[in-house]
DRENPA-3360 file (N, C-alpha, C; in nm, 2 decimals, always signed):
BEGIN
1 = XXXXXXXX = +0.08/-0.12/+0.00/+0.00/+0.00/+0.00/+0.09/+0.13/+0.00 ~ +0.15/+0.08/-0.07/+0.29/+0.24/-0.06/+0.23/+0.31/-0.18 ~ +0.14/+0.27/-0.26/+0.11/+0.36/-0.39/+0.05/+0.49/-0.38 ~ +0.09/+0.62/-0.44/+0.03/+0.74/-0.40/-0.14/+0.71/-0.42 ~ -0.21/+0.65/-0.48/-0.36/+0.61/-0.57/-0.44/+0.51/-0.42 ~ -0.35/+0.47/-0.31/-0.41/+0.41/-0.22/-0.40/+0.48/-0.10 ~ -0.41/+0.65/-0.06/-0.36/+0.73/-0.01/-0.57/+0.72/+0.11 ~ -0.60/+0.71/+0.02/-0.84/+0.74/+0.03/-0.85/+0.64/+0.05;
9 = XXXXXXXX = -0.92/+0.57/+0.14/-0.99/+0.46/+0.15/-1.10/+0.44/-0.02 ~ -1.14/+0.34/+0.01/-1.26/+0.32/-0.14/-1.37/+0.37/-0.11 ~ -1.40/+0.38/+0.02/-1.53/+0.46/+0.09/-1.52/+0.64/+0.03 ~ -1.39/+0.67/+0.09/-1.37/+0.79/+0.12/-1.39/+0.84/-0.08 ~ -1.34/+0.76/-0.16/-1.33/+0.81/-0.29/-1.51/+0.79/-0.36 ~ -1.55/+0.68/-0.31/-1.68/+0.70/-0.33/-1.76/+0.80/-0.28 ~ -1.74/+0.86/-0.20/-1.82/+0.95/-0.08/-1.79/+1.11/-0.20 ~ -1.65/+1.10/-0.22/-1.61/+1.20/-0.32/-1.70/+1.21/-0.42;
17 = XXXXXXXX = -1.69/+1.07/-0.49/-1.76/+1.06/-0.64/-1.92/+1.07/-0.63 ~ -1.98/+1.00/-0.56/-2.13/+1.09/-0.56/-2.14/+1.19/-0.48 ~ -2.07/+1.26/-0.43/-2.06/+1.43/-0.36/-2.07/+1.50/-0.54 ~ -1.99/+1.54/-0.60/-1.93/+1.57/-0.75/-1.95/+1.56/-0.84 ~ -1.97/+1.39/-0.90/-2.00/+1.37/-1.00/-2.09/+1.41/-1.10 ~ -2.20/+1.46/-1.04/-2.30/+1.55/-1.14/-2.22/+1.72/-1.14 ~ -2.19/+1.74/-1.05/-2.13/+1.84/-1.08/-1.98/+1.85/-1.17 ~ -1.91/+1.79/-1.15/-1.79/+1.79/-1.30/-1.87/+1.73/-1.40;
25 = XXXXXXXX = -1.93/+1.66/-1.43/-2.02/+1.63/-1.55/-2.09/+1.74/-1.62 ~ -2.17/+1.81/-1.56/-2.24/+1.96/-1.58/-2.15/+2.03/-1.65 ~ -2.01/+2.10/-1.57/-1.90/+2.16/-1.64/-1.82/+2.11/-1.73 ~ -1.81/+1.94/-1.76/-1.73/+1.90/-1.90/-1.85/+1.94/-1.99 ~ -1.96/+1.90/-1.95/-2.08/+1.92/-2.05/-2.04/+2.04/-2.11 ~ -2.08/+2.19/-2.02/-2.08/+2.24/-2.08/-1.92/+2.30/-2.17 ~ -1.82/+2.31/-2.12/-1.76/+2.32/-2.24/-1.72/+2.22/-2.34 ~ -1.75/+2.10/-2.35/-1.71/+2.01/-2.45/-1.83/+1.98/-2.50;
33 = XXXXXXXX = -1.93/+1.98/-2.45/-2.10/+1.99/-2.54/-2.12/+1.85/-2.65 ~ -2.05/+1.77/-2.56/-2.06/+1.62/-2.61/-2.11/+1.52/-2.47 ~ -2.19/+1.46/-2.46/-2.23/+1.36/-2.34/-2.10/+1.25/-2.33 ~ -2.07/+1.21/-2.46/-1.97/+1.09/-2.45/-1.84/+1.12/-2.41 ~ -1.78/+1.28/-2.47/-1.68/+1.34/-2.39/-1.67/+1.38/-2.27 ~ -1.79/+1.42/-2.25/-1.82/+1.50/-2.14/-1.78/+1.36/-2.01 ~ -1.83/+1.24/-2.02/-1.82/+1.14/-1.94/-1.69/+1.09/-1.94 ~ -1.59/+1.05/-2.08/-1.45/+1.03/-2.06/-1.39/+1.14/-1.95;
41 = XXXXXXXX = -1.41/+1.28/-1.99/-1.36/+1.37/-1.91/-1.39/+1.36/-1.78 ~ -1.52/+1.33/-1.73/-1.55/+1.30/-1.56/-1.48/+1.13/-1.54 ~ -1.44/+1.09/-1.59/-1.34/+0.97/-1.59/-1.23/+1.02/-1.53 ~ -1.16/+1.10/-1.63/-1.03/+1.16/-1.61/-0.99/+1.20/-1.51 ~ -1.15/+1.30/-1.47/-1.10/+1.41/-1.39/-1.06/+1.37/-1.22 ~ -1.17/+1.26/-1.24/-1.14/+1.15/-1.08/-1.04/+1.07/-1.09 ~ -0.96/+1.03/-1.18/-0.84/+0.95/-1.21/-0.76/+1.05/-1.15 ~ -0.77/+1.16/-1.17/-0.63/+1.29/-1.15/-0.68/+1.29/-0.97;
49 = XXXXXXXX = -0.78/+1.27/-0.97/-0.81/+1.31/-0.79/-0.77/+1.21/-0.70 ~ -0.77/+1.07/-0.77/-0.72/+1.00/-0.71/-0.59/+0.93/-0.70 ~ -0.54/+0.98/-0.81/-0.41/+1.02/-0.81/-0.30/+1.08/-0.74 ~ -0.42/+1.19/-0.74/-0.31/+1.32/-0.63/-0.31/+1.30/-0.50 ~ -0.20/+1.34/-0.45/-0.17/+1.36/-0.32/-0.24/+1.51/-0.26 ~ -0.38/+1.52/-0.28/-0.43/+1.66/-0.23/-0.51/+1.65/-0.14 ~ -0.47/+1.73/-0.01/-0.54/+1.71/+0.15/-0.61/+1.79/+0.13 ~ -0.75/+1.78/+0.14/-0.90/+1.91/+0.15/-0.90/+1.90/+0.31;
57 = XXXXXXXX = -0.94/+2.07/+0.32/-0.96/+2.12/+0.41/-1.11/+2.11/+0.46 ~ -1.22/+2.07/+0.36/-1.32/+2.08/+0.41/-1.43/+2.03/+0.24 ~ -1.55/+2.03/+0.25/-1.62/+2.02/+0.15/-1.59/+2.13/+0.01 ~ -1.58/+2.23/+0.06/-1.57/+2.38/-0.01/-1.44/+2.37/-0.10 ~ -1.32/+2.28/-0.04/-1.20/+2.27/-0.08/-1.20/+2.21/-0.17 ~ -1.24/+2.05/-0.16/-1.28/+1.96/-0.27/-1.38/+1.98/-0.39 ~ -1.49/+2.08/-0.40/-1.55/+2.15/-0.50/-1.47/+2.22/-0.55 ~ -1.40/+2.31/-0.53/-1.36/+2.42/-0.55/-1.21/+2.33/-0.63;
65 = XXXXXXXX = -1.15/+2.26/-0.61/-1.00/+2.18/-0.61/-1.06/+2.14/-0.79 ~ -1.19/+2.00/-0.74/-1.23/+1.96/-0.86/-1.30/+2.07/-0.98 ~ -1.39/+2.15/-0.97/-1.43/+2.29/-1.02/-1.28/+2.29/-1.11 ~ -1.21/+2.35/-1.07/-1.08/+2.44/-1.17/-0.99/+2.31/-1.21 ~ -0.98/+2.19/-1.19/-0.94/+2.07/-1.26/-1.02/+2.04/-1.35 ~ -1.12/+2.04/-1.35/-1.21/+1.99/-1.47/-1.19/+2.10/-1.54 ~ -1.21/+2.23/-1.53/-1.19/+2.35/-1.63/-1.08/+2.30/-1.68 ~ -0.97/+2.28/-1.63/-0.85/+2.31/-1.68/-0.81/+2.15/-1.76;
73 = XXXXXXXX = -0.88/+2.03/-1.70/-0.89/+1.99/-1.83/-0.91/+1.98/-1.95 ~ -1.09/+1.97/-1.92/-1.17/+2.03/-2.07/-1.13/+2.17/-2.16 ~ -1.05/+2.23/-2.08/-0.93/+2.33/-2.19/-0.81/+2.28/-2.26 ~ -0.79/+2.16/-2.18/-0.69/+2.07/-2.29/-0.72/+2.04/-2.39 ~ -0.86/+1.96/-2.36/-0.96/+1.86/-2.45/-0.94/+1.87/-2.55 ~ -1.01/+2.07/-2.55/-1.04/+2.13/-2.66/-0.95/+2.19/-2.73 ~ -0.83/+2.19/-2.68/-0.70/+2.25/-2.76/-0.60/+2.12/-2.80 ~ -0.66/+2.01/-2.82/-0.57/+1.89/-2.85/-0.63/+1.89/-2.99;
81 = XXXXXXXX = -0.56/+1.80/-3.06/-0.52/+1.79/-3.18/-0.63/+1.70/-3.25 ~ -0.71/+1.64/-3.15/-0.81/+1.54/-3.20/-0.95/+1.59/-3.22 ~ -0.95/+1.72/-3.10/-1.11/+1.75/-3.08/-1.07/+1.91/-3.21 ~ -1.00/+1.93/-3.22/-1.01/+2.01/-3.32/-1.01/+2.03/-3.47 ~ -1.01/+1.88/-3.47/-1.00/+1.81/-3.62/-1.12/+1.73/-3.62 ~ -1.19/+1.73/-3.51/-1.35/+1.63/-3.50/-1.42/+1.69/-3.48 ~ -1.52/+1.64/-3.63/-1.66/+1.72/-3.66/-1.76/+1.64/-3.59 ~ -1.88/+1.72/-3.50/-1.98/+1.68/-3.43/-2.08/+1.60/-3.53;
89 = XXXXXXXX = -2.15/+1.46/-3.48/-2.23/+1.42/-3.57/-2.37/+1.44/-3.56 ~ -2.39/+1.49/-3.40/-2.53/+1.52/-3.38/-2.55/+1.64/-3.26 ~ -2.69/+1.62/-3.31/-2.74/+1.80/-3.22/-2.68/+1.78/-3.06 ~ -2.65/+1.91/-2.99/-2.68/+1.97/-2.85/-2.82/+1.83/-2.84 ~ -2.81/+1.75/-2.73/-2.95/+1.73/-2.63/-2.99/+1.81/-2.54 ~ -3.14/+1.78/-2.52/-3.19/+1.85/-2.47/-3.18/+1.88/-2.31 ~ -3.10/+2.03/-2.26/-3.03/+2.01/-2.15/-3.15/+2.03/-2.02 ~ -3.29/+2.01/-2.04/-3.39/+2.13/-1.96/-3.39/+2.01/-1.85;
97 = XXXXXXXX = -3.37/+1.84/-1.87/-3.37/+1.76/-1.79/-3.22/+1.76/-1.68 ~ -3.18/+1.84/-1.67/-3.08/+1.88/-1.59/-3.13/+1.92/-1.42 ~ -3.26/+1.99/-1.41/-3.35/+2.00/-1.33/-3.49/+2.03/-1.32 ~ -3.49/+1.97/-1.42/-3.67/+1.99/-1.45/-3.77/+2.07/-1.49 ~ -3.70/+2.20/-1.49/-3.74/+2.29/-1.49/-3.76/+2.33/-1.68 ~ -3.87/+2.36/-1.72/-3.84/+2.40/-1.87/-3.77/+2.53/-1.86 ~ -3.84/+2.64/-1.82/-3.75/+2.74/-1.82/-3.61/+2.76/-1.80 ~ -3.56/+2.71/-1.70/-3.44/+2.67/-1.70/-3.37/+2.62/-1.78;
105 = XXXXXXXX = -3.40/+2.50/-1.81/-3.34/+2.46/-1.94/-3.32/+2.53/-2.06 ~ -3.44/+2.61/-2.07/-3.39/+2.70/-2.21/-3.31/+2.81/-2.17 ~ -3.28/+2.84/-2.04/-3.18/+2.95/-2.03/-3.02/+2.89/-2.07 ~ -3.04/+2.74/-1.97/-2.93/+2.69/-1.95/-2.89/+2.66/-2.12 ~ -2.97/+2.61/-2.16/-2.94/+2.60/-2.32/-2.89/+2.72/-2.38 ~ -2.99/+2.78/-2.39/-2.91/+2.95/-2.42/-2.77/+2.97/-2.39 ~ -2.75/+2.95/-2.23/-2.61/+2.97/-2.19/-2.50/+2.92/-2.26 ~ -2.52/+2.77/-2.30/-2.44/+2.75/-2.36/-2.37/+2.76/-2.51;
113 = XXXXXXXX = -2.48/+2.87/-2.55/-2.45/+2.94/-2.66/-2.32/+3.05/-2.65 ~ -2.36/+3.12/-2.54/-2.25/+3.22/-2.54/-2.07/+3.18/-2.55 ~ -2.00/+3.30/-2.56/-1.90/+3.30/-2.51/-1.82/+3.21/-2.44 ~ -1.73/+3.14/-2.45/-1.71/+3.07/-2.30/-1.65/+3.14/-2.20 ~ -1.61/+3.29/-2.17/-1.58/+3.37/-2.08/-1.74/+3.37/-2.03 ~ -1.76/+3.44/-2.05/-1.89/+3.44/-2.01/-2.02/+3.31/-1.95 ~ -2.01/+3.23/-2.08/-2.11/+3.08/-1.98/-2.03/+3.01/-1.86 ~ -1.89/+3.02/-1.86/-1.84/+2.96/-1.73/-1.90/+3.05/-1.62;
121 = XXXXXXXX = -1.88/+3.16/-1.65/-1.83/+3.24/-1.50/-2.02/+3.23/-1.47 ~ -2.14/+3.29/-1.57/-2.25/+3.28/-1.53/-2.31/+3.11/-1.46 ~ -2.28/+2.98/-1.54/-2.31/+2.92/-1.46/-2.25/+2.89/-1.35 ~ -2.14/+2.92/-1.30/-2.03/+2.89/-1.17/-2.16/+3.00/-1.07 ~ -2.16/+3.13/-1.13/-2.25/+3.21/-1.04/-2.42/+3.14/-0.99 ~ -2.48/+3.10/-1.12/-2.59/+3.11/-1.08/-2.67/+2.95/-1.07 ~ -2.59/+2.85/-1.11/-2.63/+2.74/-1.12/-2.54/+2.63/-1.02 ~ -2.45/+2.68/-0.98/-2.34/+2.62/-0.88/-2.32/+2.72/-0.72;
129 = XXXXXXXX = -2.38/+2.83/-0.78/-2.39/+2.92/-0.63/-2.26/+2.99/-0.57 ~ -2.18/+2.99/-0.66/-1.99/+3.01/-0.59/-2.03/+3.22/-0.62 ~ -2.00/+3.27/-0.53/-1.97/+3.39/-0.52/-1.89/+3.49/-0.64 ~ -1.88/+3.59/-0.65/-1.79/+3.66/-0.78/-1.63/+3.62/-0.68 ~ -1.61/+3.62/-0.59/-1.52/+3.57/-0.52/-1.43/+3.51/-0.57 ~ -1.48/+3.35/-0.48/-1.50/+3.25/-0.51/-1.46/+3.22/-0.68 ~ -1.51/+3.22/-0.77/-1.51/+3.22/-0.91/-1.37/+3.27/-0.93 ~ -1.35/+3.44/-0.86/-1.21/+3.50/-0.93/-1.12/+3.42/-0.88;
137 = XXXXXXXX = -1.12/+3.38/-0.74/-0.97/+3.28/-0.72/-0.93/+3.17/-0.77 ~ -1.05/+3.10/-0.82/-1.05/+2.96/-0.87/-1.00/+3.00/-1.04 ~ -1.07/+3.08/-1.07/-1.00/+3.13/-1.23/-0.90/+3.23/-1.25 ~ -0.83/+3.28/-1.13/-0.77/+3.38/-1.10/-0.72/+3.47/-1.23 ~ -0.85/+3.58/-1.20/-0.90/+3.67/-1.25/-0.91/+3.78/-1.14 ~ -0.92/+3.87/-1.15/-0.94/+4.00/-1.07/-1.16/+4.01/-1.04 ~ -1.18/+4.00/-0.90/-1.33/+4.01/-0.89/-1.40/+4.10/-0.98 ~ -1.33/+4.26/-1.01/-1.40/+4.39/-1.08/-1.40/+4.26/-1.30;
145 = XXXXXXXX = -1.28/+4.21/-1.29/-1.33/+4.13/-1.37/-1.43/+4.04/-1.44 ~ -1.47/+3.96/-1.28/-1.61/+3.86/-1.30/-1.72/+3.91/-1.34 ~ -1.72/+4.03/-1.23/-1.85/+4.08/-1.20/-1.83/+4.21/-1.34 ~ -1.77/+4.19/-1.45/-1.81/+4.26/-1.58/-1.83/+4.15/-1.66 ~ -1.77/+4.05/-1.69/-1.81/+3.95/-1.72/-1.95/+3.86/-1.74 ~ -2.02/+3.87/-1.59/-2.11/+3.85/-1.53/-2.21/+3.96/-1.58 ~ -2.22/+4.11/-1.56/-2.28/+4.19/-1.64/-2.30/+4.18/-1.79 ~ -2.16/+4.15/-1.83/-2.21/+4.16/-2.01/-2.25/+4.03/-2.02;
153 = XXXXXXXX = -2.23/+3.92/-1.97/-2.33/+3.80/-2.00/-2.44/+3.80/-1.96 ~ -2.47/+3.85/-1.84/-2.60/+3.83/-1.85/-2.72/+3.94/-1.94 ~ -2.62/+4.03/-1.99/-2.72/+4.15/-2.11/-2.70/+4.06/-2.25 ~ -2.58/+3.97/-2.26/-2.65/+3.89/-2.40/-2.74/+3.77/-2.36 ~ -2.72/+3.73/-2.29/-2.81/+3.62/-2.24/-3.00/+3.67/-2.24 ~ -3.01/+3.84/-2.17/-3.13/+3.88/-2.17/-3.18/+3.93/-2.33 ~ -3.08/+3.97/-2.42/-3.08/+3.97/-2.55/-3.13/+3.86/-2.62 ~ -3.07/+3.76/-2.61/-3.09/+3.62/-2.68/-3.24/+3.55/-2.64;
161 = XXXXXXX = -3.26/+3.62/-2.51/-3.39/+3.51/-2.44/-3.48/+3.62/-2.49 ~ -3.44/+3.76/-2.53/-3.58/+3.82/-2.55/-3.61/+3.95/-2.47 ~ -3.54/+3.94/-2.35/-3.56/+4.00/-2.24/-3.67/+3.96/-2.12 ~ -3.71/+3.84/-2.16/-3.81/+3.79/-2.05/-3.76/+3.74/-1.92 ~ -3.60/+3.68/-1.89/-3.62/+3.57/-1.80/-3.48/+3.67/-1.73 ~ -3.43/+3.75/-1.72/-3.32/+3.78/-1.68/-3.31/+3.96/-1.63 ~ -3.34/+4.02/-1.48/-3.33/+4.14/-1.45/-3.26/+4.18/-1.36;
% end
């Protein structure tokens, strides 16, 4: 048991993986906007966690640890040599089953139209609950950053929807 990968009990790495798993799923989703990628990637991203030698301080640590490792994967992903020479064969699914909500869903769908400066940092704010804070240190960005960010996404976002669902 000297191996760094046997550091967690199998409890403790399970207790991780359904704490998370829908949440790193959510965020490969949205920037790789493939279910099948999206799921290699939440593969990966727990291989790297259980890999590492990283002591969390608390629940907030381990969200926040996994949060900006999955980003910083699925920014590989998409700058590797394979996903940028591979053409998608079928539509976006329909994301509104994410929480039931139709409304929602067509925002969340919307969202993933934009920008990706912009759809990260709005859904980190508004669908994951992390503070303009929070967000700036994990992307380390400057907060007066986010929260312009956060502003001009959510005026294209109220653009795109119409102006009905966003004030």
């Amino acid at each position: 048991m000297e191996s760094n990968s046997l550091l967690r009990t199998d409890k403790e790495l399970a207790d991780l993986y359904q704490r998370y798993a829908d949440l790193v799923y959510r965020l490969c989703y949205i920037y790789l906007k493939n279910p099948v990628d999206a799921e290699d990637a939440v593969q990966s991203v727990f291989i790297k966690l259980i890999k590492s030698q990283m002591v969390f301080n608390d629940h907030e640590h381990e969200k926040a640890w996994l949060t900006v490792t999955t980003r910083n994967y699925c920014k590989d992903v998409l700058k590797s040599w394979w996903k940028t020479r591979r053409v998608a064969l079928d539509a976006l699914p329909e994301v509104s089953s994410w929480n039931g909500n139709e409304s929602s869903g067509k925002v969340l769908a919307r969202l993933l139209s934009l920008p990706e400066k912009y759809k990260t940092v709005l859904y980190l704010y508004y669908f994951e609950g992390y503070s303009v804070k929070e967000i700036s240190e994990m992307g380390g960005h400057k907060e007066s950053t986010i929260q312009t960010q956060l502003a001009r996404g959510r005026k294209l976002l109220k653009i795109d929807l119409g102006g009905n669902y966003l004030e």
